[in-house]
N, C-alpha and C positions, 0 to 999 in steps of 0.2 A: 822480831820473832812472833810476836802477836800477832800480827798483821797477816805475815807468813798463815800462822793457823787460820786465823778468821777466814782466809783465804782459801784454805785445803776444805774446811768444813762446809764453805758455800757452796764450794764442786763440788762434794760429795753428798751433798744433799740433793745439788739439781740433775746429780748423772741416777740419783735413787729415782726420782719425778720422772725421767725419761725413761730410766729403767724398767720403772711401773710400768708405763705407758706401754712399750713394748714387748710386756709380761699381757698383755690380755689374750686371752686364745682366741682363733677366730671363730672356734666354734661356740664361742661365747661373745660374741661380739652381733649385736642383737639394735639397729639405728633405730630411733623413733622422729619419723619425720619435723623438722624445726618449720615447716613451712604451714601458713595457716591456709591453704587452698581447701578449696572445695571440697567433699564428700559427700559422696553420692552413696545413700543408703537404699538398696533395691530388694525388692520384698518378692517381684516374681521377674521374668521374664520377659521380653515384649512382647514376645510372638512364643507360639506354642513350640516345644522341643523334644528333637527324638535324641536320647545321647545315644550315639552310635558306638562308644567304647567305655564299659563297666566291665564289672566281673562279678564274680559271687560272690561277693562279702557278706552279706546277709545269709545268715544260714540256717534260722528258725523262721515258721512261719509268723512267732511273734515280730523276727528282727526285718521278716520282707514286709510284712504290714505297717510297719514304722515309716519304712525306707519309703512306699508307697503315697504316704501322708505326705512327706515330705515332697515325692514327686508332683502331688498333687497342690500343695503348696506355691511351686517354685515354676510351675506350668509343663512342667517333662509329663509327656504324654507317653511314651515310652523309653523304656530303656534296653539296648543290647545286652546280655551275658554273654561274654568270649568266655569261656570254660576249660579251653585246652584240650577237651578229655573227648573220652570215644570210652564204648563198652557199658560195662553196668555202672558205669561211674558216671559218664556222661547223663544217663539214664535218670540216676536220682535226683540229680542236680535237674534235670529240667520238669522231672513230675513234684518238683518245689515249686517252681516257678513257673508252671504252667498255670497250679491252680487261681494265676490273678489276668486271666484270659484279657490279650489285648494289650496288658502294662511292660512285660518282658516280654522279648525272644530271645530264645536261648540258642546259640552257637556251639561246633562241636569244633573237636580239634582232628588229626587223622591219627593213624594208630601207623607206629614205625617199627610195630613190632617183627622182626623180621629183616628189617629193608635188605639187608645185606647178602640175604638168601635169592635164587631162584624162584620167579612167581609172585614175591609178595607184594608188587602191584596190583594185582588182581584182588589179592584178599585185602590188600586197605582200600581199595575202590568198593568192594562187598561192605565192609564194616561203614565205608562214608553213606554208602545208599542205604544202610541199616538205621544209620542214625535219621538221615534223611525221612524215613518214615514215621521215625520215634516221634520228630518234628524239628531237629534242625534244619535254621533257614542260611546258614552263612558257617565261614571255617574261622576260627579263630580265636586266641591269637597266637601266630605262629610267631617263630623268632629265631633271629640268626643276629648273635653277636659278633659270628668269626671263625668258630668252631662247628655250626654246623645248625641243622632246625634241633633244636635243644626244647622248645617250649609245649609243645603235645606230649601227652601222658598216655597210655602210660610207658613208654619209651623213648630216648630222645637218641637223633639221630647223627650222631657225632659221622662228622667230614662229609657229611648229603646238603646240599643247598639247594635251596628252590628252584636254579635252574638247570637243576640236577637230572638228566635223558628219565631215570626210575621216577620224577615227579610227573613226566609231563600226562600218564593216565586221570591220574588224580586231579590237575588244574583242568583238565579237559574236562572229566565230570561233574566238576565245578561249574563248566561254563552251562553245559547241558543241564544240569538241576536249576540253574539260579542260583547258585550261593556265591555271593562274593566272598573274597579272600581276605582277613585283614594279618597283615604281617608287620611285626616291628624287625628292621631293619638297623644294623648297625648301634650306635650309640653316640650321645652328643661328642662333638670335637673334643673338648677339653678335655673327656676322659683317657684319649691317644695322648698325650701332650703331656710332656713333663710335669712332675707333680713340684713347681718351684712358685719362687714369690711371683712370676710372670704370667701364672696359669689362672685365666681371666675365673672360669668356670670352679676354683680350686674347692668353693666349700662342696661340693659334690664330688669334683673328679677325682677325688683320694680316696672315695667310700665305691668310688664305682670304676677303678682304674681299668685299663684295658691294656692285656701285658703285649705291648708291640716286638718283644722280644722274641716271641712264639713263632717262630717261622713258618707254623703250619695253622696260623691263625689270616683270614682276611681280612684285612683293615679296612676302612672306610670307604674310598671309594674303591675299593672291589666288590663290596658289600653291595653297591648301589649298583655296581655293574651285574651282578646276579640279578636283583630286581628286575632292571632293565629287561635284561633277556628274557626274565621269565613270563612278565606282561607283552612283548614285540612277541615273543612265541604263542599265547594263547590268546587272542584278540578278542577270543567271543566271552575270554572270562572277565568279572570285574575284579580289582586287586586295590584294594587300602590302606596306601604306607601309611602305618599310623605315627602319628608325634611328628608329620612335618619328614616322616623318612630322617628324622634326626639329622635333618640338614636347615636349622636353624639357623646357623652361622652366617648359613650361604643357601641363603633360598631360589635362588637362582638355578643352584642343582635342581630343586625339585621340581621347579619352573619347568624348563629346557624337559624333563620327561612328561610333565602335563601337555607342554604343548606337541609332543610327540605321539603322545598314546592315549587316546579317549576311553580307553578300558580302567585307567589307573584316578583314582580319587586319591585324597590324603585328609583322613582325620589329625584335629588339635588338641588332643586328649595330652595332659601331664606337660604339655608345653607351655605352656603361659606364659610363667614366669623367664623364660628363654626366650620368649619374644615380644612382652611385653615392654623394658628395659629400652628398644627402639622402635617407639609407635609409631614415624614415621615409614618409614623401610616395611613396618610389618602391614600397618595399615594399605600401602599402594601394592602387595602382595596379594592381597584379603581380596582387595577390589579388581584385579586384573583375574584371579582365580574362582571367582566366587561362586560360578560353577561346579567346581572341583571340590571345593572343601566340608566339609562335615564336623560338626559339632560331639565332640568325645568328653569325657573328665577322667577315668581311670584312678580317684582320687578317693574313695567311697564316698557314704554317701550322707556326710554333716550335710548339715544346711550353710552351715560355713562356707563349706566346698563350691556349693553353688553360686553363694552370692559375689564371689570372686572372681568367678569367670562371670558372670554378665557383668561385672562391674568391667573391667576389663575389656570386654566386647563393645557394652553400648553405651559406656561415660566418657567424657574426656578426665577425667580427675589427672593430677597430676603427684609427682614422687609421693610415692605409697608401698608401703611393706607386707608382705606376706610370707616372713622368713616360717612361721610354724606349720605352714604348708606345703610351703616350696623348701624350706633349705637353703636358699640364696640370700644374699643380704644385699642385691640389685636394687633398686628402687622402682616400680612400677608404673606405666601409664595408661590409661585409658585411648582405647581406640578411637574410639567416636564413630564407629561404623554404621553407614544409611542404611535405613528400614530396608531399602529391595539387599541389599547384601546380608543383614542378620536375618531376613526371613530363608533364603538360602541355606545358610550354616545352618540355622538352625533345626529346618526341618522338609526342604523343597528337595535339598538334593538326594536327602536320606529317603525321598520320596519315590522319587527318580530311578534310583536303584533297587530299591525294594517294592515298587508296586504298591506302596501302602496307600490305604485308600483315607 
């Protein structure tokens, strides 16, 4: 009978031990790399940089003159504001950031006030050319999760997508102004994908789920099929699936439209950590496109923020965390990307397209 207990008490102490173990949340579950490899601590950039996709996070002229230091710091010669906005809105926000002549350009978004009416092409084609004057150089960021361009202010345009017959005024006077287009497309895979112990993506895809139930929603690759149409339809416009067109998983999608359509670019902004996990695959991407791609963060603007993406871009380091950034609990790798390809990303193609001198 002793024996018996000694017995009961040793399972129930090692089913407690296991039990713990499977008691940790994964939102707390937070690896600190065991590996003593290399680290690569990077103080600026190699080569000068335009980020092509920020927003206004700064919102005093104390908090842009910070933001500035720091750009200055880290070598960003410029940075985009995608703003979303049109009207008096748009307005204030760019006579903020106007006043650091040279450092931002400020981006507008289109006004959908109306869409649904008779005419109101014409008056958000007046309001783009309005802004246009104010001194927007570019549209963005627009976005379609599913439901429709939801991301310009100050109306969002439930069941209109991009390559929607009502949009095609609007990318056309795009193309005639010079404003490229930057648009977030879609959402990563995992967040379609059941929310189970299977779901690679799961610490994000349960905060960012995407309800495929919605039968009057466009999933993923319908999503990319809008895209599609709406750059093969406006050629003389430029268009910037930003974040990889959120086809991470499978870049190849994004591939197959690059080599398709010379109009269409794709910024790396908030993707990193989504592609950095396989620096093989992403590396021979980087180098086949290199053309094409543009340097984004979307991420504001620590200094933190920065030193992670060039760590990233131009170290090889190997398994490395950046879960308080990212949210993923992947382990990261360094590209090792050659100087002629990070002087592209970083600032040749941004060049290219914008005229910047």
């Amino acid at each position: 009978m002793r024996a018996l207990l000694l017995s009961i008490v040793l399972i129930v102490n090692v089913f407690s031990v296991v039990m713990g173990q499977e008691d940790i949340l994964l939102k707390d579950y937070n690896p600190k790399s065991i590996y003593k490899t290399h680290k690569t601590v990077l103080e600026k950039a190699k080569f000068p940089v335009i980020d092509m996709h920020s927003h206004a996070y700064a919102t005093s002229q104390e908090e842009i003159g910070e933001w500035v230091k720091t750009m200055d710091k880290f070598g960003i010669e410029k940075t985009i504001i995608l703003t979303k906005l049109t009207g008096k809105a748009f307005d204030s926000v760019y006579n903020i950031y106007a006043k650091y002549e040279g450092r931002f350009e400020v981006w507008c978004g289109f006004d959908y006030t109306g869409y649904a009416k008779k005419g109101w092409a014409g008056k958000a084609v007046q309001e783009l050319e309005r802004c246009y004057e104010v001194g927007a150089r570019g549209i963005g960021e627009l976005g379609d999760k599913g439901e429709g361009l939801l991301y310009s202010k100050p109306t969002a345009a439930y069941d209109m997508h991009i390559d929607d017959e009502r949009m095609k005024p609007l990318l056309e006077k795009c193309g005639e102004l010079g404003m490229p287009i930057n648009i977030h497309i879609a959402e990563p895979i995992w967040m379609y994908e059941p929310i189970d112990v299977y779901n690679d993506g799961l610490m994000n895809a349960a905060d960012w789920q995407i309800d495929t139930s919605n039968k009057d929603l466009l999933l993923h690759s319908e999503l990319i099929g809008t895209l599609e149409n709406a750059v093969k339809a406006n050629p003389g416009t430029t268009f910037i699936a930003c974040h990889f067109a959120n086809c991470s998983y499978d870049l190849g999608i994004l591939g197959k439209l690059l080599d398709h359509y010379p109009n269409l670019y794709a910024d790396i902004s908030a993707r990193y950590a989504e592609t950095a996990p396989v620096p093989r695959y992403t590396k021979s991407f980087y180098e086949k496109y290199q053309d094409r791609l543009l340097y984004g963060t979307d991420m504001g603007f620590d200094a933190s923020m920065y030193e992670i993406t060039f760590r990233i871009l131009e170290t090889e380091d190997e398994h490395f965390y950046a879960k308080e950034l990212f949210g993923y609990h992947w382990s990261l790798y360094g590209l090792g990307l050659s100087d002629a390809v990070l002087k592209k990303i970083y600032y040749e193609n941004a060049k290219k397209i914008r005229n910047y001198e």
